[in-house]
N, C-alpha and C positions, 0 to 999 in steps of 0.2 A: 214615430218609429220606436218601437220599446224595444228597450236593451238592458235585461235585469244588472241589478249588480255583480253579479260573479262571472260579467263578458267581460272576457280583455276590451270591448271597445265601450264599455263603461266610462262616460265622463269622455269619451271622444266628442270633438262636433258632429253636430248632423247637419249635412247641408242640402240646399232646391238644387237639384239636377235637371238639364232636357237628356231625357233619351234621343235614340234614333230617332224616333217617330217625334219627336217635340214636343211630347207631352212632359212636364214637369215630376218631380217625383222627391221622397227626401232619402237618403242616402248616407252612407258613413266611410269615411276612406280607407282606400286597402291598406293592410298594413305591409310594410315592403318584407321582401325576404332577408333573415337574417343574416349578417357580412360571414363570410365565410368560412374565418379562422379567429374567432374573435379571441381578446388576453383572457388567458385567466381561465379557463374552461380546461377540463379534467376527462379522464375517461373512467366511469364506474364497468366493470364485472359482472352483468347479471347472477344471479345464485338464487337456488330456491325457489320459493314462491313473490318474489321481488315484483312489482309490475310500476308503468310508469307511475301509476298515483303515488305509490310507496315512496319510490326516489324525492320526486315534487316534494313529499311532507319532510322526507328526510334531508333535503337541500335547502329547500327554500322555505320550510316550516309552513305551510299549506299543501293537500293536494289535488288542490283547485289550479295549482298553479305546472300542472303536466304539460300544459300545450308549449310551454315554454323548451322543456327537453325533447317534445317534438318537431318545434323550430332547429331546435340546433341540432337534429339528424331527421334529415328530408328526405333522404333515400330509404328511410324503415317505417313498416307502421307498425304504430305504438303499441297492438293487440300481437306484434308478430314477434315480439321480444322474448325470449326464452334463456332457460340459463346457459354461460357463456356466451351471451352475447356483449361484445362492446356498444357501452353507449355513453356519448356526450356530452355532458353537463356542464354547461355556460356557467360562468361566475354570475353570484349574485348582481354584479353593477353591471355586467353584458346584457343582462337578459330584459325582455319588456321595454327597449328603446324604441323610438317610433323617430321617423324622422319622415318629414313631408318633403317629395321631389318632384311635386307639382303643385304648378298655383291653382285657387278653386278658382 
C-alpha cells in the first residue's frame, strides 16, 4: 500500500485485514475525529486573499499541513472559506494526535 511522504498517514502501520467477504487485504487505520474543544486553539479572521494553505504556512510553518485546520472545523469546507469568515486554529501540540480505540 503506498503512502508518499507528505500523507498524514506517512509512517502509520499498515495492517492484513479480512473484509466482508474474507478476503484479506492491507489497510491503514482511520484516524479518529479531532476532540472537540481542544486547549490552546485560536480563532483567525479571514481577509483578502488568505486561503487554508496560507494559514497552514503561517501556523504551523508548512502548507502541507492544511488538513490539520480542516480537522479542527468540520462543519466548513476548506475551498468555501472567504473573507470574514471565522476559522479555527489548533495549537501546535493539539494538532496531528492520533490515538488508537481499537485493537487490531
Amino acid at each position: 500500500m503506498p503512502v508518499t511522504s507528505r500523507s498524514r498517514y506517512f509512517n502509520q502501520p499498515v495492517n492484513r485485514v479480512l473484509d466482508s467477504s474474507g478476503e484479506e487485504h492491507e489497510a491503514i487505520a482511520i484516524r479518529p475525529a479531532p476532540p472537540p474543544a481542544p486547549s490552546g486553539e485560536s480563532q483567525h479572521l479571514m481577509s483578502g486573499l488568505e486561503s487554508i494553505e496560507y494559514l497552514a504556512w503561517r501556523y504551523f510553518g508548512t502548507s502541507d499541513s492544511w488538513w490539520r485546520i480542516a480537522d479542527a472545523n468540520p462543519l466548513k469546507f476548506p475551498l468555501d472559506l472567504f473573507p470574514g469568515s471565522k476559522v479555527t486554529i489548533p495549537s501546535s501540540a493539539d494538532v496531528g494526535r492520533m490515538q488508537r480505540t481499537r485493537k487490531v
